[in-house]
N, C-alpha and C positions, 0 to 999 in steps of 0.2 A: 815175938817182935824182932828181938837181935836173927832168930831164924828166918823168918820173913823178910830183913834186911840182907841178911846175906843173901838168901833167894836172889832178891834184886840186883845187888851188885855183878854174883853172879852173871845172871842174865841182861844185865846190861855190858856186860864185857863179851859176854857171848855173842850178843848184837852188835857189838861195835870190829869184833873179828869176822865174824861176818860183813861187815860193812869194808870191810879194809879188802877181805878177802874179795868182795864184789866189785870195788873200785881198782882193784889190780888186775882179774879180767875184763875189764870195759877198756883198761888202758893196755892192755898186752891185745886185745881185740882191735883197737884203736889202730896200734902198731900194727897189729896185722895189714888188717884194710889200706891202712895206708899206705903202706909199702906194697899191697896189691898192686895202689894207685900207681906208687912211683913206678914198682916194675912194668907196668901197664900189659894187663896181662889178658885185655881186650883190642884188638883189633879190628878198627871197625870197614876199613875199605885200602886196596891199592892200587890205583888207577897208572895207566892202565891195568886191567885185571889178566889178561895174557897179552902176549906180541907174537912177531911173527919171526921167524926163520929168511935171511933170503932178501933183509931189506937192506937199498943201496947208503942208507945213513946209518952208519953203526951205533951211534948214542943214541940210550935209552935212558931216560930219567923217570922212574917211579915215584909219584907221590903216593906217599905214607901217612896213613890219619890211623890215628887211636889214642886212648887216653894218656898220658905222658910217657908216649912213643919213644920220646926223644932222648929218656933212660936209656934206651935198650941201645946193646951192639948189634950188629947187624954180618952176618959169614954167609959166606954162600959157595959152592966150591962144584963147575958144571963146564965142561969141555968149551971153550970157546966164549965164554959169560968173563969180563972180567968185572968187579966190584970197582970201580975208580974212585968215587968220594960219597961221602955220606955227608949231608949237608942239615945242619939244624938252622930252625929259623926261631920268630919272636916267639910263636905258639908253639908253646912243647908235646903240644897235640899232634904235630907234624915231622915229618923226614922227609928229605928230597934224596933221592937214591941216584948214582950218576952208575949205569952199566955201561959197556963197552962190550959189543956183540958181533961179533967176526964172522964176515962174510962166508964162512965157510960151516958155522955152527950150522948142529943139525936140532931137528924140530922133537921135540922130547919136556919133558917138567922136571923141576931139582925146586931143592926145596929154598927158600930164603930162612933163615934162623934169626930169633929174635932172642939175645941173651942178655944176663946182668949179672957183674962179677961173677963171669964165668958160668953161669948156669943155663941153661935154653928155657925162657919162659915157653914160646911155642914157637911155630914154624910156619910159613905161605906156598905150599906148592906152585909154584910159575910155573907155567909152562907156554912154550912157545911152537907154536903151531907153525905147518906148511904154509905157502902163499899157494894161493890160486891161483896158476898160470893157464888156465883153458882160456882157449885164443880168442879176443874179442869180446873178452869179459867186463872191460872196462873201454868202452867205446869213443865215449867226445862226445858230445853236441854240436851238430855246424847246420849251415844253411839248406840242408835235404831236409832238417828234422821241420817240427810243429808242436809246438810245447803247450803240453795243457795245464796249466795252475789251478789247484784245487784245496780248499780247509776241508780237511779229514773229519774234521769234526760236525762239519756244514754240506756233507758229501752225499753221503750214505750209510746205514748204519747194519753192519753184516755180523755183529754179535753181539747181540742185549746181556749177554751178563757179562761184559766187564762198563756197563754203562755208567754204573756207582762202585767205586773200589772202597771199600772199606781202609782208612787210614790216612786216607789224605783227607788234604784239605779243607777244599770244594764238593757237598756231598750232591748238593743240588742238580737236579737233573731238567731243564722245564724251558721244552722250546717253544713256550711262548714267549720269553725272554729273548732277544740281541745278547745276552749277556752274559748268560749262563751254557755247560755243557748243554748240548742237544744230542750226545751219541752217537753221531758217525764216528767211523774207526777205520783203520788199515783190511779187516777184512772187506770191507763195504766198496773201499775201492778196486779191492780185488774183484769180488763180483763184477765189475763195470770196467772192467779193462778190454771185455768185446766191442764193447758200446764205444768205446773211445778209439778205440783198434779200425770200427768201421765206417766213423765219423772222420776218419785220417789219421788222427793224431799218432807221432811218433815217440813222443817224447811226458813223460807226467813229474809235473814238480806238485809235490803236498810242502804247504809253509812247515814250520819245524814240527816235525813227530816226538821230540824227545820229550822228556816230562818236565811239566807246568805245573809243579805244585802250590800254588797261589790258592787267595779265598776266593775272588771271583774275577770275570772275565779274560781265563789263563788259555781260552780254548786255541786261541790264534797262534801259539805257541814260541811267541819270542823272550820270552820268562823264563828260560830255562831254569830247571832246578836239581838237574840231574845231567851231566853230559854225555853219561856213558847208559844212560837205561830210557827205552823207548816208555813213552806215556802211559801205563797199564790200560788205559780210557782208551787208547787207540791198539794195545796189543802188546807184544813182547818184542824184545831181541830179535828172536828168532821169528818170529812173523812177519817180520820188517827184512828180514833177510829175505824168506821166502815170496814176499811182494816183490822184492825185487828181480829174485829168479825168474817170476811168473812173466814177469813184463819183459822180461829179457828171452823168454821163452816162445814168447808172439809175436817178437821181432822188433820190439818199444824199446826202450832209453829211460832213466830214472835220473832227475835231477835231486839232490838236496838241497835242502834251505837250511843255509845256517848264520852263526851270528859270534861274531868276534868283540863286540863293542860292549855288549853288556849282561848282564843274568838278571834273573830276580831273585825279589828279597826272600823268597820260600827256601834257596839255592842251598844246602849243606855246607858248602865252602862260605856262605855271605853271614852265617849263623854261626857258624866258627871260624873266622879268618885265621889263616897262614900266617900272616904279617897283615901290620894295616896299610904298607903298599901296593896291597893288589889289589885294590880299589883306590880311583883316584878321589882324594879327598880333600874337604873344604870345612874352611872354619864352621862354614854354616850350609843348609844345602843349597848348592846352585844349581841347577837346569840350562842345557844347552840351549844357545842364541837358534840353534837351526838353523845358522846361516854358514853359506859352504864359501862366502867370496874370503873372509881371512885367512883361510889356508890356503887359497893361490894368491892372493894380493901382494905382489913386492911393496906397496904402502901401508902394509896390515898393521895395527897396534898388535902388538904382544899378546896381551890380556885380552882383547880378542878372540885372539890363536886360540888360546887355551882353552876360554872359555867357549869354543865353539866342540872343540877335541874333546875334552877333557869334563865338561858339565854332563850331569847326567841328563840322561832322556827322559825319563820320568821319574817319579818318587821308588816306584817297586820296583824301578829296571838299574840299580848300582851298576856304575860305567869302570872298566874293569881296566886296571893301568898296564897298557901294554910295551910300558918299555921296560916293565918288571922282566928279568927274562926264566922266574918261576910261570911266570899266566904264558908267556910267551910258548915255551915247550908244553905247557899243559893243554893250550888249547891247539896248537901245530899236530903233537899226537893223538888229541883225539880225535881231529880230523883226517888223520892217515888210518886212526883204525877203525872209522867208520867205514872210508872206500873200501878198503882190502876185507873188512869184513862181510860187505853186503857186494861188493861190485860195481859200488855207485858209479853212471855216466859223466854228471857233469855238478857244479856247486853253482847256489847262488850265494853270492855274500849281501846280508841283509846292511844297513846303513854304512856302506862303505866309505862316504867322506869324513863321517866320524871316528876312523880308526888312526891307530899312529904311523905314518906313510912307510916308514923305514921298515918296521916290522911285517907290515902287509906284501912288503916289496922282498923280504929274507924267506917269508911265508909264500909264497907264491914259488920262489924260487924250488924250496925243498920238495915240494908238495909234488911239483912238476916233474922232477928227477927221480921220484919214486911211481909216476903215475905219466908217462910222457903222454896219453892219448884225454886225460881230463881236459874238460873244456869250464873254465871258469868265469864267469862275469859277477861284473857288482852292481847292486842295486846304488845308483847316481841320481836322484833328483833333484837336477837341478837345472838353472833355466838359458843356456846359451850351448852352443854347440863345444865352443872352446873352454867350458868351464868341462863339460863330460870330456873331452879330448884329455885335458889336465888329470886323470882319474887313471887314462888308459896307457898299454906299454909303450914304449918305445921313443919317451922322452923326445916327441914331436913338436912340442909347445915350450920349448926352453927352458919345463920345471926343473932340471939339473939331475934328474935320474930314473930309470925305468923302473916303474910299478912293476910289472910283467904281470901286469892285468891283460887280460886274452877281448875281454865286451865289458861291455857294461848294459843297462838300463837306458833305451835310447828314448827317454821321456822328452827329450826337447823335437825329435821326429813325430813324437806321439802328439805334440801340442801345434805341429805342424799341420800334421794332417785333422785336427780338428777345425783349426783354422781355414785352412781349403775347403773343410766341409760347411761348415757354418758362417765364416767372412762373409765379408762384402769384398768384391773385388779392388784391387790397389795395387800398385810399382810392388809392395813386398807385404802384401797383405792377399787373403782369401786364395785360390788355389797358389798363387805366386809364393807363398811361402814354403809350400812344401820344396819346389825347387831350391829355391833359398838356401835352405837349411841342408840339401843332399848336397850344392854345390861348395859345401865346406867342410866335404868327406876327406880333402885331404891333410883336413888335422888330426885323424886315427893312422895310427900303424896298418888297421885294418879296420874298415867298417863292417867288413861283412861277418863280421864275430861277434856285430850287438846285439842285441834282443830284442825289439821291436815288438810292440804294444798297445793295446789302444785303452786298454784298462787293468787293471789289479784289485786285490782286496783295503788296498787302502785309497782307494777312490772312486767318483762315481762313476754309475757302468754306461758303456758306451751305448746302450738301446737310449739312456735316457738323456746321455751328453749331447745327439744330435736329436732330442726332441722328439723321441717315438718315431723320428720320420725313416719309413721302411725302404727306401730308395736310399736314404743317406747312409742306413745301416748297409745295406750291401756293397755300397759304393765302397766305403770305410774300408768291409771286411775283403774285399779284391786288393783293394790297395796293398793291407798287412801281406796277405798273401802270396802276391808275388815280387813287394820290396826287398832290396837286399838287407839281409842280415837274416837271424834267426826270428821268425815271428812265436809271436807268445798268444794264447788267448787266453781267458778266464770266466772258468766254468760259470755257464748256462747262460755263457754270451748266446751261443749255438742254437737258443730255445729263447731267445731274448726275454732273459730276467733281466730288469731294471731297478734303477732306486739312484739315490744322490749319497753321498758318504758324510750325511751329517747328521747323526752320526755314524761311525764306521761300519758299524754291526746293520744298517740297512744294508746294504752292499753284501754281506754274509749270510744270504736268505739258506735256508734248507734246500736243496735242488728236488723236485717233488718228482716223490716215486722214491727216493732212496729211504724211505721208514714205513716199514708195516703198515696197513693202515692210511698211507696218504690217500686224499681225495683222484686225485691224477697222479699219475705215471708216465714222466717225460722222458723216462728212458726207451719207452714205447712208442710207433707213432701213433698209435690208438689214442693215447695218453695226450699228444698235442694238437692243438688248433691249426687250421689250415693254415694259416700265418706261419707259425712256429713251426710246423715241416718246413714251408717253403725255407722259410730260417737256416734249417738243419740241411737241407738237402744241398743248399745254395753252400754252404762251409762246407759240406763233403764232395762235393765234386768240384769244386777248387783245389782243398785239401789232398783228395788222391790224384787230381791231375798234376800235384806237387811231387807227390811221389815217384812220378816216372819223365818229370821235365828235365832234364840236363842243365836248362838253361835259367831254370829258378834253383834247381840245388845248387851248381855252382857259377854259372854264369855271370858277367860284367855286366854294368848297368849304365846304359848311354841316355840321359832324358833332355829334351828340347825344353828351349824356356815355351814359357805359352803363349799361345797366341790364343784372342779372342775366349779367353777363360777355359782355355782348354786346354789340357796340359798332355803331354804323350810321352812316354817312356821306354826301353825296349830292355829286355836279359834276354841276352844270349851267349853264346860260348864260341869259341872260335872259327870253327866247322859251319856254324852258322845252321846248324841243322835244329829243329824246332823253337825257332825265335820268336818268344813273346813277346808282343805287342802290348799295351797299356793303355788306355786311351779314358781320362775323366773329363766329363762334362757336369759340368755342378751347375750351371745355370738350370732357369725356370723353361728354357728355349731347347727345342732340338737344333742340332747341327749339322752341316755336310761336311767333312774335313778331308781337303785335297790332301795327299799324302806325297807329292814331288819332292817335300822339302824334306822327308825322311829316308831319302835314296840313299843314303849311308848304309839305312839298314835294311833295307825294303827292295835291294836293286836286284833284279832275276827271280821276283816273286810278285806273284801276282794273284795268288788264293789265300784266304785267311780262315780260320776254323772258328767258329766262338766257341772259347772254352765250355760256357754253363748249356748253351740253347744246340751246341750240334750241327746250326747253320755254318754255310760256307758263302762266301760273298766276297768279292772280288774290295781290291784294296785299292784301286785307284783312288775309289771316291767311298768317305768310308760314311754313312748315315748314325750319327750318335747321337740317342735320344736324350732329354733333359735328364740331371739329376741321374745319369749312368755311369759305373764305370769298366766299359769293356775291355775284354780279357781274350784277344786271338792270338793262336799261332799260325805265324807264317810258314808257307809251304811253297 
């Protein structure tokens, strides 16, 4: 018994040192880990990820993410690199790194060091690469080109296995869905850069490629959730480089889409915020008025302002505060290291009334002085001439300072020329507005740097806006064509896909022929209807007789008011050597149109060529059938 009791005591004190002993490794363990944590001895990303050698704005700021980063020192020691401030913020998950990088540095990697009292947790090999100076590599967009807008994801699909990535989001794959991925990607548009090459086109904007990791409907790609990595659903990095080589390779131009105003909630940065400044925020959630008139209105309320600026777009789309000037340089460089990296031609900037003007106006500037030959426009919908005037450079309209915005989205010419097509005739109504509306070009710095449009992915297509009617459709597309500014079209105008954008994903049909397996193949003319050539055929010999006109690449544009519903226009160039004639009749009525009253343009000529049919016909007296819009050069 007393043996048995000792036993016990024994072995309860045995147990109890044991237990003491286990609870001092769990806590010296504890200690470990944690000080793992504080030293933070994971590193999860630093954007940008390299730079370049050679550029004209010496500051570099590197954001820093990893787990309580903001422990750590930071040395770095590389000919021409100097370290200037290291910047901590709220989240100690973050570093803003301020470099100073001297115009004479050469292109080489050093390492960055990440230390704590004195010790090097680890190290980031930077390195900083040459710039591509091969001539012509970054070209502009102007009035010779012909832009084709296309969803990569709604395109063609040129490689089935990255069509489900494992790890994201959205696994769903099912185009019988508006809603869901359907599998087009960057190679698919590779494949069909002939097809667009032959159809005219010089120029291809895909809406955002970068990655949309959301649960659903992230196809259309303005969710960003990733700024610096191409969509794995659509390709890589380096595939997207190579798209753009290719296009540049057959003589084509590459526009970006990208987007300053907001990200989505999928975003790494929106999951972990930097500060809760960089996003603008509200007691509660508000949504943008979508109204663009309080940010030019000298009678605006305040709260308004803001809340037109400042409200978010949607619940998943967090509106990103750009007078922060962390978001500011974040998204400035990663827009310079997308061009210098791929050789991007030209930008579209997605919801540009919603930005902060100041910022957009510092952003523009830089961008420009690193890239003099980029041509940039913003997407502006909105509904007067002198509201998009307010938008563009050259503080024309008494806003008090130049954007050095280049174009814009000329949506109120676009609602012009439906007008003309569709109206009833009136003083400023049916084709009279088109006039209208060109006669108060001289509220742009420049008009010939808009972008001109008759449709997009966010509205309805223009087969169906004038009613299926195939005369008004070609009417339309001569108009776009040989208007000034940059004309835009939007794929499978060309093969008249139609639909109404209610909702939006109608408008975003699959283009048939670009997935294994389709029924038709309209990349073929086998593949289309007689219609649908004629369609095709009618856009490409407009389109390459754009190609070689003088006087629609850069030519002036003199147009007559109209008379008797018929409106007449002319581009030519100085020299007066191949001057295009215009001539729309929208009535139900043929016409005979004396041309005396066009001897401005018309004097010492007296043959006319039609562009599409080949005939030559004299210009005195010109026979313009209903519901046409002819298209000659004068000779």
């Amino acid at each position: 018994m007393i043996k048995s009791q000792n036993l016990s005591v024994h072995s309860t004190t045995k147990a109890s040192s044991l237990r003491f002993a286990g609870i001092k490794f769990l806590a010296l363990l504890f200690l470990i880990l944690s000080g793992a944590n504080l030293f933070a001895q994971k590193l999860e990303r630093i954007e940008p990820m390299f730079w370049y050698a050679g550029m004209r704005n010496p500051k570099l700021q590197l954001l820093v993410h990893g787990e309580n980063i903001a422990a750590s020192t930071i040395s770095l020691s590389y000919p021409g690199v100097k370290l200037v401030k290291v910047n901590k913020v709220e989240n100690p998950n973050y570093l803003f790194v301020d470099l100073e990088i001297s115009s004479s540095v050469k292109a080489g990697t050093f390492p960055i060091n990440f230390t704590v009292k004195g010790k090097k947790i680890f190290s980031y090999n930077y390195e900083l690469k040459n710039r591509d100076k091969t001539a012509g590599r970054i070209q502009g967009v102007t009035q010779k080109d012909f832009i084709y807008l296309l969803m990569p994801d709604r395109f063609s699909n040129g490689d089935k296995s990255n069509d489900v990535v494992k790890g994201l989001t959205e696994t769903a794959l099912n185009r019988d869905s508006m809603y869901y991925r359907h599998g087009g990607d960057i190679q698919g548009v590779i494949n069909h850069l002939d097809y667009l090459k032959d159809l005219g086109i010089t120029t291809v904007w895909m809406t955002p490629e970068i990655e949309n990791d959301m649960e659903k409907a992230s196809y259309h790609g303005y969710a960003v959730t990733d700024h610096y990595k191409i969509d794995p659903r659509y390709g890589t990095n380096e595939l997207y480089k190579k798209y753009v080589e290719t296009v540049h390779a057959k003589g084509m131009k590459v526009i970006k889409d990208i987007v300053h105003n907001h990200i989505g909630t999928g975003h790494w940065l929106y999951k972990d915020l930097p500060m809760k400044s960089w996003l603008n925020q509200w007691p509660k959630y508000t949504q943008t008025s979508y109204r663009d008139q309080p940010v030019m209105d000298p009678h605006a309320s305040a709260a308004d302002k803001k809340r037109m600026l400042d409200g978010w777009f949607v619940p998943s789309m967090p509106d990103l505060n750009q007078t922060n000037p962390y978001v500011q340089n974040y998204l400035t460089q990663n827009h310079i290291w997308w061009i210098e990296y791929a050789g991007i031609d030209g930008l579209r900037l997605d919801t540009y009334p919603y930005n902060d003007a100041a910022f957009m106006a510092d952003w523009a500037i830089i961008l420009h002085n690193e890239f003099p030959n980029l041509t940039v426009f913003g997407e502006t919908l909105v509904s007067s001439v002198a509201s998009q005037a307010f938008f563009t450079g050259g503080n024309t309209v008494n806003r008090g300072f130049d954007t050095h915005l280049q174009g814009l989205t000329d949506a109120v010419l676009k609602d012009a020329i439906y007008e003309g097509l569709n109206g009833k005739s009136g003083w400023t109504d049916g084709i009279n507005r088109i006039y209208a509306t060109l006669a108060q070009d001289f509220l742009y710095k420049n008009p010939n740097t808009n972008c001109i449009f008759l449709d997009n992915h966010d509205m309805s297509r223009f087969y169906s806006m004038v009613n299926e009617d195939f005369d008004k459709y070609k009417e339309g597309m001569a108009i776009l064509l040989t208007m000034r500014g940059i004309p835009q079209m939007y794929y499978g105008t060309e093969i008249l896909m139609k639909n109404y954008s209610n909702p939006d994903g109608l408008v975003r049909s699959d283009f048939p022929g670009g997935w294994d397996g389709d029924k038709k193949d309209k990349f073929i003319a086998d593949g289309r209807t007689n219609k649908e050539n004629e369609a095709f055929n009618f856009v490409k010999t407009l389109a390459n007789y754009r190609k070689n006109s003088t006087a629609l690449q850069n030519g002036k544009l003199m147009q007559f008011v109209p008379e008797d519903d018929v409106y007449v226009y002319f581009r030519y160039n100085d020299q007066q050597k191949g001057t295009v004639m215009v001539i729309t009749n929208n009535t139900d009525k043929d016409k005979s149109l004396n041309t005396d009253r066009f001897a401005e343009r018309t004097a010492g000529m007296t043959i006319a060529k039609n562009v599409i049919t080949g005939e030559s016909l004299s210009i005195k007296e010109i026979k313009v059938p209903s519901k046409t819009t002819l298209v000659l050069e004068l000779n």
